[in-house]
PDB file of N, CA, C and O in Angstrom:
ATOM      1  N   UNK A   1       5.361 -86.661 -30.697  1.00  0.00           N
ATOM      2  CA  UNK A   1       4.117 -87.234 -31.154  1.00  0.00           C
ATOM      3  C   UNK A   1       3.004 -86.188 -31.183  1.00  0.00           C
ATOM      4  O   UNK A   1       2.048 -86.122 -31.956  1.00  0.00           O
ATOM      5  N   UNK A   2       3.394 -85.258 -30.009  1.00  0.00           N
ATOM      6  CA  UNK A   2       1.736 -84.473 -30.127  1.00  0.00           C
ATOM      7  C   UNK A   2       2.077 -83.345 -31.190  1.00  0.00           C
ATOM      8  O   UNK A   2       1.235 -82.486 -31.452  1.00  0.00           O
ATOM      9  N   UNK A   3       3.244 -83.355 -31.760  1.00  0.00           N
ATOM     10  CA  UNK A   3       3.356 -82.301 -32.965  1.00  0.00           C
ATOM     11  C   UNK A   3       3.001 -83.058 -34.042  1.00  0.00           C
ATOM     12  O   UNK A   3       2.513 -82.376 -34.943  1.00  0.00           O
ATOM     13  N   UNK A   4       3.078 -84.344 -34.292  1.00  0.00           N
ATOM     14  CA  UNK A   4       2.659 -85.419 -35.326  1.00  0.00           C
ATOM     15  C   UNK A   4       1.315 -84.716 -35.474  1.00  0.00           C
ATOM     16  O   UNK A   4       0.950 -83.866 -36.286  1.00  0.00           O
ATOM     17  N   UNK A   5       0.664 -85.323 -34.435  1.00  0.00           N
ATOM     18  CA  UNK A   5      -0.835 -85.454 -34.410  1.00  0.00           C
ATOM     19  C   UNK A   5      -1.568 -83.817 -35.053  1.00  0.00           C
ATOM     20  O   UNK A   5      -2.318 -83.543 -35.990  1.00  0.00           O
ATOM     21  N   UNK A   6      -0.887 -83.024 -33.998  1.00  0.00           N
ATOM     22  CA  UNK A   6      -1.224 -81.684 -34.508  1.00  0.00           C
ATOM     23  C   UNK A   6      -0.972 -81.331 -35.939  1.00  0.00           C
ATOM     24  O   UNK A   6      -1.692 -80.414 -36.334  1.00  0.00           O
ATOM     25  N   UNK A   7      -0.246 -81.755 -36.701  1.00  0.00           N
ATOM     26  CA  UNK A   7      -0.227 -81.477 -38.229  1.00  0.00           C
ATOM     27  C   UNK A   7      -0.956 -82.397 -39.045  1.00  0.00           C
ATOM     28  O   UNK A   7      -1.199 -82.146 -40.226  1.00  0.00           O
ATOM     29  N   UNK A   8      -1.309 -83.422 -38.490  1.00  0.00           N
ATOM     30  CA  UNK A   8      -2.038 -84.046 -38.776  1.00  0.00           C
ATOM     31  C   UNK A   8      -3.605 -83.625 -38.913  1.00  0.00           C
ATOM     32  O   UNK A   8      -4.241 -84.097 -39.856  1.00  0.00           O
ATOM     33  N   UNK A   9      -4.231 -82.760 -38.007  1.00  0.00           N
ATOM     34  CA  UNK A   9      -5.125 -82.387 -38.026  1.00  0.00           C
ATOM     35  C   UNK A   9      -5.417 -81.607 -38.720  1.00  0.00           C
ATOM     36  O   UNK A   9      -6.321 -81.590 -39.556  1.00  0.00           O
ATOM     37  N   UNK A  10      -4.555 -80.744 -38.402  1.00  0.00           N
ATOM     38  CA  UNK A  10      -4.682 -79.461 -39.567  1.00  0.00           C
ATOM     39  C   UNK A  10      -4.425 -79.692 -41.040  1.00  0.00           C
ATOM     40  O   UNK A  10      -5.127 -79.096 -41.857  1.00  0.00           O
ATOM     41  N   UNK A  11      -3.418 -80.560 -41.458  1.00  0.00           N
ATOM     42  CA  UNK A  11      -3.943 -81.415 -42.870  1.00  0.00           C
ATOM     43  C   UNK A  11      -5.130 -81.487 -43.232  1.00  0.00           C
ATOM     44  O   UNK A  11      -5.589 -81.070 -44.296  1.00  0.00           O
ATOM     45  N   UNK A  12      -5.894 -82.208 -42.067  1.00  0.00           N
ATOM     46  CA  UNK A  12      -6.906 -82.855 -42.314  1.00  0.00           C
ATOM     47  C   UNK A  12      -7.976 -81.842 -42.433  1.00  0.00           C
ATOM     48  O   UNK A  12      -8.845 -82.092 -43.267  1.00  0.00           O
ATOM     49  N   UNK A  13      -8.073 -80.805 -41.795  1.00  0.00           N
ATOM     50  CA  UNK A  13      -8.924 -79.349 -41.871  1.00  0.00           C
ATOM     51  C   UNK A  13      -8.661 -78.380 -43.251  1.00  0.00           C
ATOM     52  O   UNK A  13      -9.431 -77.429 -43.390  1.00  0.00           O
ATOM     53  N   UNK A  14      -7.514 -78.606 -44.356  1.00  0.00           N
ATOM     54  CA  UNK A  14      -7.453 -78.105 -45.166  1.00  0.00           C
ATOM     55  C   UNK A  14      -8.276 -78.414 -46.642  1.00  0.00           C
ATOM     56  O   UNK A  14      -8.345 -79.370 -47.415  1.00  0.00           O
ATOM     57  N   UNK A  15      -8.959 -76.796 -46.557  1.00  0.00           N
ATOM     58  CA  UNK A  15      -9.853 -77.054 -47.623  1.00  0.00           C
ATOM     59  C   UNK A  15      -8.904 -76.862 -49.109  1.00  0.00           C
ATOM     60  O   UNK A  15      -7.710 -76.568 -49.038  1.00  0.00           O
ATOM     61  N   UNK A  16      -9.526 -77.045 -50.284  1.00  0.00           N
ATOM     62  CA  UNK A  16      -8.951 -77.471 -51.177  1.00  0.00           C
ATOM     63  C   UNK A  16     -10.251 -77.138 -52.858  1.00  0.00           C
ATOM     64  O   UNK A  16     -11.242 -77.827 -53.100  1.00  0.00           O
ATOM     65  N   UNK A  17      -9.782 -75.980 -53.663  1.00  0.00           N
ATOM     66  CA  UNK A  17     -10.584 -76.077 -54.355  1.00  0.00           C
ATOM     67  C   UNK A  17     -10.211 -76.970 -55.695  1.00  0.00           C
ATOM     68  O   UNK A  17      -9.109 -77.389 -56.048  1.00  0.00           O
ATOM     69  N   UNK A  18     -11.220 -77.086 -56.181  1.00  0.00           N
ATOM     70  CA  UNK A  18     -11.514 -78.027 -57.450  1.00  0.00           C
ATOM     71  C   UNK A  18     -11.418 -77.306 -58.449  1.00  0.00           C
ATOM     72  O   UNK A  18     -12.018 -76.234 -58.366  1.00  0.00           O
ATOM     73  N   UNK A  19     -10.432 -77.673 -60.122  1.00  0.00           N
ATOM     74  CA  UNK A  19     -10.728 -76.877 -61.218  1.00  0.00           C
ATOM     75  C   UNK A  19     -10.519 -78.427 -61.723  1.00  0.00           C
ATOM     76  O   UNK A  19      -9.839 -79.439 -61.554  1.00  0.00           O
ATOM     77  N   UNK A  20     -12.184 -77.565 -62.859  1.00  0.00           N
ATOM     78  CA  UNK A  20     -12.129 -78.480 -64.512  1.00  0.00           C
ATOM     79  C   UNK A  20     -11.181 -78.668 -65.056  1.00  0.00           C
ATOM     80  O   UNK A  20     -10.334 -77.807 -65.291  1.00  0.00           O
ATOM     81  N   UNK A  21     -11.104 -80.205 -65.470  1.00  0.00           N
ATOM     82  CA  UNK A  21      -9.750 -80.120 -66.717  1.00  0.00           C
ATOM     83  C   UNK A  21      -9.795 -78.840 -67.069  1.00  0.00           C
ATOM     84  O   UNK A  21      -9.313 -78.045 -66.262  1.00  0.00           O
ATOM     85  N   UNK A  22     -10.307 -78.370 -68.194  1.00  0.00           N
ATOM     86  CA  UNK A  22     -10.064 -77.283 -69.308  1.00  0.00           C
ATOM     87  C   UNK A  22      -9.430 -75.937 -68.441  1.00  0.00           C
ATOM     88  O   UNK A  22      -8.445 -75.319 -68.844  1.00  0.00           O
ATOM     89  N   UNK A  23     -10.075 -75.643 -67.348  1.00  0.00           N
ATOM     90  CA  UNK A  23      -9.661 -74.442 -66.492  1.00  0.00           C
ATOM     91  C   UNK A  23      -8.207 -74.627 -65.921  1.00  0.00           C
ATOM     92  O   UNK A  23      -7.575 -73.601 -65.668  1.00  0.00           O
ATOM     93  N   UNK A  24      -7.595 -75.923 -65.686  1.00  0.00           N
ATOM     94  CA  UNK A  24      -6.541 -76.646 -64.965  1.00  0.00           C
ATOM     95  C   UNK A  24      -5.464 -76.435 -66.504  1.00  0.00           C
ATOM     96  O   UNK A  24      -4.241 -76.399 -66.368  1.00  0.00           O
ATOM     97  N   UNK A  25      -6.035 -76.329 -67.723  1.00  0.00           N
ATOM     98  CA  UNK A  25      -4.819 -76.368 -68.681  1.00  0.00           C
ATOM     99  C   UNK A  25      -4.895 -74.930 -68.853  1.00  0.00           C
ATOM    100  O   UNK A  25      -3.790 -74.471 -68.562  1.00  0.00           O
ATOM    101  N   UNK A  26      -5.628 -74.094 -69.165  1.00  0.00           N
ATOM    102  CA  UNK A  26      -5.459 -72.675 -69.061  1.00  0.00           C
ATOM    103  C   UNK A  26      -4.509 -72.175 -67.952  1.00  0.00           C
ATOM    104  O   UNK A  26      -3.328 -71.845 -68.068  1.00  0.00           O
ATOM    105  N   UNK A  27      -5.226 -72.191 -66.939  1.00  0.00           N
ATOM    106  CA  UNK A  27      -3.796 -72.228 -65.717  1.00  0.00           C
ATOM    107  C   UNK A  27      -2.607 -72.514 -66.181  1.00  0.00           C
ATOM    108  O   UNK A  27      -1.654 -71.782 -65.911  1.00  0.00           O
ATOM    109  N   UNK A  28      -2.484 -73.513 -66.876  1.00  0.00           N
ATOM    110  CA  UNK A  28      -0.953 -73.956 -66.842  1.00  0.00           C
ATOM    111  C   UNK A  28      -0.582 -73.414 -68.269  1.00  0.00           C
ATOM    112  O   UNK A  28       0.638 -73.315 -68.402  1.00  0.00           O
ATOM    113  N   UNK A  29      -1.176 -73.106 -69.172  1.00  0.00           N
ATOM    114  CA  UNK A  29      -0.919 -72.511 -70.394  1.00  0.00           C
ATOM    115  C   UNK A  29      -0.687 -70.917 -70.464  1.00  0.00           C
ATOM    116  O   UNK A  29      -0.106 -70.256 -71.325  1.00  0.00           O
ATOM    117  N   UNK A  30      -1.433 -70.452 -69.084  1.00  0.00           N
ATOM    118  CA  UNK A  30      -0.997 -69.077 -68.520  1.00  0.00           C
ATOM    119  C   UNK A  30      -0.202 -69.202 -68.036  1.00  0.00           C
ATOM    120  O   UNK A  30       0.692 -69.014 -68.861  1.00  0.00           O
ATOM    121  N   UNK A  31       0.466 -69.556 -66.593  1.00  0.00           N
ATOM    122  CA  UNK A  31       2.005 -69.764 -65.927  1.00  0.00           C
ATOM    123  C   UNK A  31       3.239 -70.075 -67.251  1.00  0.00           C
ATOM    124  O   UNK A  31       4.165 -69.296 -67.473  1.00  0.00           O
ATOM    125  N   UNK A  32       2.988 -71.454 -68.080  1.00  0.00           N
ATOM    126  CA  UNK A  32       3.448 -70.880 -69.210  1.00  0.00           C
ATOM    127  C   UNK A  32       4.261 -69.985 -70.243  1.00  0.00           C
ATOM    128  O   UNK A  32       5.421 -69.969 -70.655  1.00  0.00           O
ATOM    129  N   UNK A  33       2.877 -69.101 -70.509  1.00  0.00           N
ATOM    130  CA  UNK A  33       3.163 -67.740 -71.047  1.00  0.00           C
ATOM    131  C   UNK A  33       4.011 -66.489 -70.173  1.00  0.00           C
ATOM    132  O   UNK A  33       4.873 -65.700 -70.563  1.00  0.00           O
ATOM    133  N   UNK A  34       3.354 -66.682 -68.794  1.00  0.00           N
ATOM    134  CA  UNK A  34       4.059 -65.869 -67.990  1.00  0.00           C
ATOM    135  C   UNK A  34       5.915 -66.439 -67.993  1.00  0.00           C
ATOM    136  O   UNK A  34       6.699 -65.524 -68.244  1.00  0.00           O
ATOM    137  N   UNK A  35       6.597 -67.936 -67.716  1.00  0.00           N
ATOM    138  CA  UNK A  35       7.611 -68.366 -67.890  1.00  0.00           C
ATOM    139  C   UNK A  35       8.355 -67.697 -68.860  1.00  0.00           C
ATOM    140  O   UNK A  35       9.455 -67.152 -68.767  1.00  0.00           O
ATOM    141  N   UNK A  36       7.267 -67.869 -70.210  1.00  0.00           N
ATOM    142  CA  UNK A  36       8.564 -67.289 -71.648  1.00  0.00           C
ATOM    143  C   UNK A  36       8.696 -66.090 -71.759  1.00  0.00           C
ATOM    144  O   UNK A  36       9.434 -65.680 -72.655  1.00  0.00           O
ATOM    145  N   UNK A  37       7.807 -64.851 -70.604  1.00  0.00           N
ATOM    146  CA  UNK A  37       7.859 -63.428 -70.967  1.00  0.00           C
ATOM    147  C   UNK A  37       9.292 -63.639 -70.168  1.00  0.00           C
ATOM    148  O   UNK A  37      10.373 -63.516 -70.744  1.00  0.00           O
ATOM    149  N   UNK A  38       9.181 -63.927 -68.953  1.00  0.00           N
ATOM    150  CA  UNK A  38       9.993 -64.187 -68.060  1.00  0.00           C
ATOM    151  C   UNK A  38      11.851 -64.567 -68.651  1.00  0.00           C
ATOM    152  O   UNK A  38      12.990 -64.259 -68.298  1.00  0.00           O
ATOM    153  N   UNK A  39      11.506 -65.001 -69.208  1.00  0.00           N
ATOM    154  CA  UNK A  39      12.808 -66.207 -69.977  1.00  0.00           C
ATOM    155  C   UNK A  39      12.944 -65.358 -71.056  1.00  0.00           C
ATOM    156  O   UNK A  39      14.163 -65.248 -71.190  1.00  0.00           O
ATOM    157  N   UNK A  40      12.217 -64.468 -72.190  1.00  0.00           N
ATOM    158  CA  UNK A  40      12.279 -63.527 -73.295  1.00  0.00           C
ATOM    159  C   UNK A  40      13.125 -61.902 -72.858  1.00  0.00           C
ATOM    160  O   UNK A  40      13.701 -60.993 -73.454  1.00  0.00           O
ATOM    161  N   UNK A  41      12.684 -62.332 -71.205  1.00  0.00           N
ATOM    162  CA  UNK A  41      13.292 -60.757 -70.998  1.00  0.00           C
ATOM    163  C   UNK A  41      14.901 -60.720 -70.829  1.00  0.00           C
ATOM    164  O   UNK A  41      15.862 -60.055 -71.214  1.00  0.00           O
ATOM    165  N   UNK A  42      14.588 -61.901 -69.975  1.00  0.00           N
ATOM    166  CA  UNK A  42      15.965 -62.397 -69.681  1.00  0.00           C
ATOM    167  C   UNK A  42      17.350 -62.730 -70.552  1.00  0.00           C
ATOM    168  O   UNK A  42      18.509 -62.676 -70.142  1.00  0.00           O
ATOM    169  N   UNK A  43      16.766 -63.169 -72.164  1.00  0.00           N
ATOM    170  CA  UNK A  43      17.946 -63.352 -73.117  1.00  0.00           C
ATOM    171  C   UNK A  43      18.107 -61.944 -73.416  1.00  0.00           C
ATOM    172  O   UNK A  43      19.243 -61.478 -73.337  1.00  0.00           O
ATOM    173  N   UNK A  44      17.011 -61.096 -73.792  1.00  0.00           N
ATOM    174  CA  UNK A  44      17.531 -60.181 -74.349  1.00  0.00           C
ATOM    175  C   UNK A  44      18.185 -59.112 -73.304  1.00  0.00           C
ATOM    176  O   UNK A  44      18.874 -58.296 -73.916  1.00  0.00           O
ATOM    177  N   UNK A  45      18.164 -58.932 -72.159  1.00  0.00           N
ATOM    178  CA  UNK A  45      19.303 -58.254 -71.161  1.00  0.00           C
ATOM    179  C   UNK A  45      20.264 -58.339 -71.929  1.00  0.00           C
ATOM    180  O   UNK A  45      21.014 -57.368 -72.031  1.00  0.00           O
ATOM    181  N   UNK A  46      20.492 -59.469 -72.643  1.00  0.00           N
ATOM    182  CA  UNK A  46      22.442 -59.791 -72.865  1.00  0.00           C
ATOM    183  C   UNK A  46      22.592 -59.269 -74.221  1.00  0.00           C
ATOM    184  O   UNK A  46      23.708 -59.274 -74.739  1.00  0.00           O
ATOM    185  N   UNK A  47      21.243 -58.672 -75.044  1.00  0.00           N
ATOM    186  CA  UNK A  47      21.766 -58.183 -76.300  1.00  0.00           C
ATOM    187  C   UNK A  47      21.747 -56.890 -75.958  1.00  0.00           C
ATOM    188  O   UNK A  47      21.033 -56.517 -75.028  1.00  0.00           O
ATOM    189  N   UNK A  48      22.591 -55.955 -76.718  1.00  0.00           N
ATOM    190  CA  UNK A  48      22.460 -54.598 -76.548  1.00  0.00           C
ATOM    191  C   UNK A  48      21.583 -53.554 -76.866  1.00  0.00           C
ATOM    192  O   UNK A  48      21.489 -52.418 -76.400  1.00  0.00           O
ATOM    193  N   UNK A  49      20.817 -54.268 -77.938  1.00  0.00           N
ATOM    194  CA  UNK A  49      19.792 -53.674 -78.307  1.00  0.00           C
ATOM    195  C   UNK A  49      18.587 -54.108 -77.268  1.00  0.00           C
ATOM    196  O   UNK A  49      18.336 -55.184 -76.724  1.00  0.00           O
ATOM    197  N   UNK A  50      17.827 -52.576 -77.215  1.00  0.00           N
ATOM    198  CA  UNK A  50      16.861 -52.958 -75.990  1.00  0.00           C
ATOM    199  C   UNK A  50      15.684 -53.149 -76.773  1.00  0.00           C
ATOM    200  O   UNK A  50      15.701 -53.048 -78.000  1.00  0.00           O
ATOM    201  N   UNK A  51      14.456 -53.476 -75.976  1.00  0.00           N
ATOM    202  CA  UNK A  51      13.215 -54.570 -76.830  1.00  0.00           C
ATOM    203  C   UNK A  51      12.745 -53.185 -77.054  1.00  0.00           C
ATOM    204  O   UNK A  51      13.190 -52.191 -76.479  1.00  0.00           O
ATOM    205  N   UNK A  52      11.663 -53.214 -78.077  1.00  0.00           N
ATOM    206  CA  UNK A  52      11.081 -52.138 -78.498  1.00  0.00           C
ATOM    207  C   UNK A  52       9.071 -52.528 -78.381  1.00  0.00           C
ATOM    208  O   UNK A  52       8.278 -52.809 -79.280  1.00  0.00           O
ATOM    209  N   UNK A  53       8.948 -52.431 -77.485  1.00  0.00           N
ATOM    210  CA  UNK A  53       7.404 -52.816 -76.634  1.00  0.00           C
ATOM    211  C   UNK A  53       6.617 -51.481 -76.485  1.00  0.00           C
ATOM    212  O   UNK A  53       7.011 -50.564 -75.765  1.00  0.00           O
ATOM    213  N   UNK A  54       5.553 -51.447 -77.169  1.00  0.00           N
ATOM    214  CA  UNK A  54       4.675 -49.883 -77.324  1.00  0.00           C
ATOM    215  C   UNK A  54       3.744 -50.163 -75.702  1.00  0.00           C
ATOM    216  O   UNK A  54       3.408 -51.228 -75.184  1.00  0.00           O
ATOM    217  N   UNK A  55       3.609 -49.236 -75.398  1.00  0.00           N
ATOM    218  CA  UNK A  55       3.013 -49.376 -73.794  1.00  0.00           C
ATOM    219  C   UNK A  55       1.474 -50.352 -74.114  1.00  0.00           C
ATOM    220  O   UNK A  55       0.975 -51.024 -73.211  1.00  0.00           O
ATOM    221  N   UNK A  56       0.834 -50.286 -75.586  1.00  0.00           N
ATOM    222  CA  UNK A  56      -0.228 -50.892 -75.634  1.00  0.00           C
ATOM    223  C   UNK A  56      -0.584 -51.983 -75.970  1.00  0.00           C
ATOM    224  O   UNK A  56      -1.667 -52.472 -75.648  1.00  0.00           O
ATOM    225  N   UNK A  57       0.369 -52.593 -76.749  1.00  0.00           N
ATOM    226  CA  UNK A  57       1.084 -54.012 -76.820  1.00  0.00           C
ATOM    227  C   UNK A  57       1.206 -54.649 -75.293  1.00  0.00           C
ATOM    228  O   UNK A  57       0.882 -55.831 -75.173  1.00  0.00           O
ATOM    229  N   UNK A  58       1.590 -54.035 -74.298  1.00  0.00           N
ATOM    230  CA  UNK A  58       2.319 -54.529 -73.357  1.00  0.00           C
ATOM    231  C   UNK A  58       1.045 -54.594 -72.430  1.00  0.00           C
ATOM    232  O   UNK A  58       0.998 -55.546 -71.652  1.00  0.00           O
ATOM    233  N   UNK A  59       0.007 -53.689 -72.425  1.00  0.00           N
ATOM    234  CA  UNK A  59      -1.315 -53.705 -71.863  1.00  0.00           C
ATOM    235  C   UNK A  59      -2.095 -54.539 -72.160  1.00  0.00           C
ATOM    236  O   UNK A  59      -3.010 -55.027 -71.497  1.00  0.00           O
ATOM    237  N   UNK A  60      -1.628 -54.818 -73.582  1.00  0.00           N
ATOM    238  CA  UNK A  60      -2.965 -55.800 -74.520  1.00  0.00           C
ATOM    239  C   UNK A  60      -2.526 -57.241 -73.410  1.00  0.00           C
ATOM    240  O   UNK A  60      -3.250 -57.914 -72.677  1.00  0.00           O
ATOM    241  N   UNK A  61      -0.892 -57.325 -73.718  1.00  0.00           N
ATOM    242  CA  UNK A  61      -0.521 -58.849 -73.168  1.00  0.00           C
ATOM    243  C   UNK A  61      -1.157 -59.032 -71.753  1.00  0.00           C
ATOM    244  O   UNK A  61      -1.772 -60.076 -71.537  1.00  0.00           O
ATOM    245  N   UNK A  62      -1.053 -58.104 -70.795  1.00  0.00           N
ATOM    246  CA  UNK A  62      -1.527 -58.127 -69.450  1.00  0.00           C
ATOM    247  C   UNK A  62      -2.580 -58.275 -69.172  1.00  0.00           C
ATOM    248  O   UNK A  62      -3.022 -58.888 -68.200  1.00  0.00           O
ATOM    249  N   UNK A  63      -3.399 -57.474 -70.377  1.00  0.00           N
ATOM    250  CA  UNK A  63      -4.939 -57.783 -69.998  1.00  0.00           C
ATOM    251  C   UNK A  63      -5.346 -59.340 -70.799  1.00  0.00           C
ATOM    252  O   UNK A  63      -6.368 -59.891 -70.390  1.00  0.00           O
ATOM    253  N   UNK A  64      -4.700 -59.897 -71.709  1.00  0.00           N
ATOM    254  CA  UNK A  64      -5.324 -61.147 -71.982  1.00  0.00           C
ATOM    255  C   UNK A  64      -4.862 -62.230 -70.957  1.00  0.00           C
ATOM    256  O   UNK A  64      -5.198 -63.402 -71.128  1.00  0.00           O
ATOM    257  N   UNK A  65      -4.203 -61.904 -70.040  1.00  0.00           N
ATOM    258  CA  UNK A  65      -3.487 -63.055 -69.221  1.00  0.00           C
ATOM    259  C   UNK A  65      -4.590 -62.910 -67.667  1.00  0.00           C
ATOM    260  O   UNK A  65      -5.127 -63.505 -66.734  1.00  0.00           O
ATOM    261  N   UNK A  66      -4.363 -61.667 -68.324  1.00  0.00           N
ATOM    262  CA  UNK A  66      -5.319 -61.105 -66.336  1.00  0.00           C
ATOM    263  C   UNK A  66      -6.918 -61.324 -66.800  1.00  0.00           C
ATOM    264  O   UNK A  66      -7.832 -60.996 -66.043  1.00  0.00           O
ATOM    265  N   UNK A  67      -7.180 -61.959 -68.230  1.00  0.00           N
ATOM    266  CA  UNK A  67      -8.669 -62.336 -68.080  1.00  0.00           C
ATOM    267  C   UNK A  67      -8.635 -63.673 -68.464  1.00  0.00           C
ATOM    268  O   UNK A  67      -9.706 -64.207 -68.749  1.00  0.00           O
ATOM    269  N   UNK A  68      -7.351 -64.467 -68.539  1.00  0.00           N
ATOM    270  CA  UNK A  68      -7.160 -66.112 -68.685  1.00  0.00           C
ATOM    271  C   UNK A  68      -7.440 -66.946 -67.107  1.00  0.00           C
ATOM    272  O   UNK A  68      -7.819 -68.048 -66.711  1.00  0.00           O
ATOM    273  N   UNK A  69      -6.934 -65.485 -66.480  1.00  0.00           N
ATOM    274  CA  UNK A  69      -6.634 -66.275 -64.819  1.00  0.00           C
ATOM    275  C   UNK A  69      -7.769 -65.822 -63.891  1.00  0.00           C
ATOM    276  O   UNK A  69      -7.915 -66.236 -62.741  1.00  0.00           O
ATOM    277  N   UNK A  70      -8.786 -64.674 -64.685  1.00  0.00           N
ATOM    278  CA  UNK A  70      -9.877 -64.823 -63.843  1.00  0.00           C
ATOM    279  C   UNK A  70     -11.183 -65.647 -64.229  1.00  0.00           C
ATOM    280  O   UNK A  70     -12.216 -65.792 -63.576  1.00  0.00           O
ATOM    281  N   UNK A  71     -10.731 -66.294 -65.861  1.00  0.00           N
ATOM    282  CA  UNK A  71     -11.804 -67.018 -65.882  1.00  0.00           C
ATOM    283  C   UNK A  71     -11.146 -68.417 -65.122  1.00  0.00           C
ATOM    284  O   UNK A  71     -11.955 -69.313 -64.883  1.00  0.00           O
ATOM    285  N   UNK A  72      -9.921 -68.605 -64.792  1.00  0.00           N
ATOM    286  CA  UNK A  72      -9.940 -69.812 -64.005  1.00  0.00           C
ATOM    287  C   UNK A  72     -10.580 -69.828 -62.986  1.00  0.00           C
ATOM    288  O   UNK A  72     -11.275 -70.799 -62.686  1.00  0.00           O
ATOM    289  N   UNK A  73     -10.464 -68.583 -62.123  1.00  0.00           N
ATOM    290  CA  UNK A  73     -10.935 -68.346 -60.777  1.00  0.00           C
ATOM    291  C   UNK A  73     -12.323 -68.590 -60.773  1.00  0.00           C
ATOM    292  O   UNK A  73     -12.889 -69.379 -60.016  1.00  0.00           O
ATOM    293  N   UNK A  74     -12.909 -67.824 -61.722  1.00  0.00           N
ATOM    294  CA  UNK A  74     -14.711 -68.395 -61.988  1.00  0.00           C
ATOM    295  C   UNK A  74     -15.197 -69.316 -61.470  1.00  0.00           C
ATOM    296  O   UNK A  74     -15.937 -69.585 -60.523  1.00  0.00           O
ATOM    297  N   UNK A  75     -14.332 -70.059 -62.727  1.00  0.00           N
ATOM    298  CA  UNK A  75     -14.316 -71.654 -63.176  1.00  0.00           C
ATOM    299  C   UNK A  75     -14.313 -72.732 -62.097  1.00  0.00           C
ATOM    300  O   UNK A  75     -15.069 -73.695 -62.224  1.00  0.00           O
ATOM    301  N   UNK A  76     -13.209 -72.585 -60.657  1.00  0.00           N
ATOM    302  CA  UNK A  76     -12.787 -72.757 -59.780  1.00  0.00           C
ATOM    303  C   UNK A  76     -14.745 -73.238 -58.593  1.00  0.00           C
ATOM    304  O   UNK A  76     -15.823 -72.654 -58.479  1.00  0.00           O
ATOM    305  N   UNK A  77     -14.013 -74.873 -57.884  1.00  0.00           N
ATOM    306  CA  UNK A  77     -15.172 -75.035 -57.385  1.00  0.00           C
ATOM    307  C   UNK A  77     -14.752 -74.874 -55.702  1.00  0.00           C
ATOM    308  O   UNK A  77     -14.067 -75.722 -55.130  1.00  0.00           O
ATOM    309  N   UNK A  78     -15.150 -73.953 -55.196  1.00  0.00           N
ATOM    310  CA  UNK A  78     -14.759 -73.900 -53.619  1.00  0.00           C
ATOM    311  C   UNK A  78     -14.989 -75.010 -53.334  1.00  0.00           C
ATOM    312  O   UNK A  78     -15.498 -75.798 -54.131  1.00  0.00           O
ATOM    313  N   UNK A  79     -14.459 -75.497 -51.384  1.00  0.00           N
ATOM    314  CA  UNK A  79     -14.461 -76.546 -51.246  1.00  0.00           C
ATOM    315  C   UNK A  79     -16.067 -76.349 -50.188  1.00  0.00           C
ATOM    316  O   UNK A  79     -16.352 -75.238 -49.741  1.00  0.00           O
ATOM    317  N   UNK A  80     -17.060 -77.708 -49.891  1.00  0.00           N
ATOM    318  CA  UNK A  80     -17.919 -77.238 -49.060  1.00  0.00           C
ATOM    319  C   UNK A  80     -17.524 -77.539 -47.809  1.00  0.00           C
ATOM    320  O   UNK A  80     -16.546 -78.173 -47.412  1.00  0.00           O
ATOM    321  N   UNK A  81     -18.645 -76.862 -47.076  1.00  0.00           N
ATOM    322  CA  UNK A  81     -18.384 -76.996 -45.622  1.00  0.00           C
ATOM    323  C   UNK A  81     -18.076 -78.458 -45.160  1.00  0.00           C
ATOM    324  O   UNK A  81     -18.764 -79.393 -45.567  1.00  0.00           O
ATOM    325  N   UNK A  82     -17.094 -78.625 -44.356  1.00  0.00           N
ATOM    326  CA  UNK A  82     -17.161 -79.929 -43.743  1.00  0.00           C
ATOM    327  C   UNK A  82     -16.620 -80.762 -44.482  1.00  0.00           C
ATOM    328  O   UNK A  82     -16.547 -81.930 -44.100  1.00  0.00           O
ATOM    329  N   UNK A  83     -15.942 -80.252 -46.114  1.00  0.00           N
ATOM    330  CA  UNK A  83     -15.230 -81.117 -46.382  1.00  0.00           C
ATOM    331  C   UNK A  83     -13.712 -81.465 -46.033  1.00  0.00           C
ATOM    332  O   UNK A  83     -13.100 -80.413 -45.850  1.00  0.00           O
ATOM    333  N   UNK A  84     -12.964 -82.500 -45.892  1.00  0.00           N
ATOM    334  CA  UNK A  84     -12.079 -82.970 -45.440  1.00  0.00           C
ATOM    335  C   UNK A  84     -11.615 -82.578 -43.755  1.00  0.00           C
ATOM    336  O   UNK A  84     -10.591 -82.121 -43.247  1.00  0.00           O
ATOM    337  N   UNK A  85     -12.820 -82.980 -43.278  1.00  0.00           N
ATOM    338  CA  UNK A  85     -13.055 -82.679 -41.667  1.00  0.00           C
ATOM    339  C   UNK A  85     -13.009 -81.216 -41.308  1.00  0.00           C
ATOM    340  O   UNK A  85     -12.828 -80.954 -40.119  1.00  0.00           O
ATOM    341  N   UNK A  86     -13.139 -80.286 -42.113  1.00  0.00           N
ATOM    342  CA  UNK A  86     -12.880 -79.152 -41.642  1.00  0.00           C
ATOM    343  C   UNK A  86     -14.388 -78.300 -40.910  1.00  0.00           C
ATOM    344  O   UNK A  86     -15.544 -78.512 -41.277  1.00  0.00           O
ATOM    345  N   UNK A  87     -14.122 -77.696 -40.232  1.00  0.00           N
ATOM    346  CA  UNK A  87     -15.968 -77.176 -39.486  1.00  0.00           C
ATOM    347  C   UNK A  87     -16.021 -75.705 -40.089  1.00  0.00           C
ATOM    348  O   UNK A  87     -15.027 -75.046 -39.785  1.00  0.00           O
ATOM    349  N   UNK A  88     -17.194 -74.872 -41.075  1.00  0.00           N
ATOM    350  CA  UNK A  88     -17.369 -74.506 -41.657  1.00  0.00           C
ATOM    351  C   UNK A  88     -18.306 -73.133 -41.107  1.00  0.00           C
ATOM    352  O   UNK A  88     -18.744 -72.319 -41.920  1.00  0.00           O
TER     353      UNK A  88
END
C-alpha cells in the first residue's frame, strides 16, 4: 500500500505541458516524416543500388524538420506552478 500511495503522489506532482491543436498536428506530421525517412531507408538497403542524396538536400531535409519541432517547442505552454499538486 505505501508503494500505491507513493506513486500516487508523484503522479499527482507531474507537470505536464500544453500544445495547440495546430502545434499537436505538426508534431505528429513531423514524427511522421521522420517514420517514412526511416521506412525509405530501410526498403532501399534491399536494393542494390545505393540512394543518391547530395549532402545539401540532406541538410535542407534536417533543417526543415529541426525548425518544424522548434516551432512546436515555442508553441508549447509550460505547466504553472502548483499545477496538478505539484510545489513550484
Amino acid at each position: 500500500m505505501a508503494g500505491q500511495s507513493s506513486s500516487t503522489a508523484s503522479s499527482a506532482r507531474e507537470l505536464h505541458y500544453q500544445l495547440p491543436e495546430p502545434a499537436y498536428e505538426r508534431l505528429c506530421n513531423t514524427r511522421d516524416e521522420i517514420r517514412f525517412l526511416a521506412e525509405l531507408t530501410a526498403r532501399l538497403d534491399a536494393h542494390p543500388d545505393p540512394l543518391q542524396l547530395s549532402p545539401h538536400m540532406l541538410f535542407l531535409c534536417f533543417d526543415r524538420l529541426d525548425e518544424a519541432l522548434t516551432d512546436v517547442v515555442r508553441e508549447s505552454v509550460p505547466p504553472t506552478p502548483g499545477e496538478g499538486g505539484a510545489h513550484g
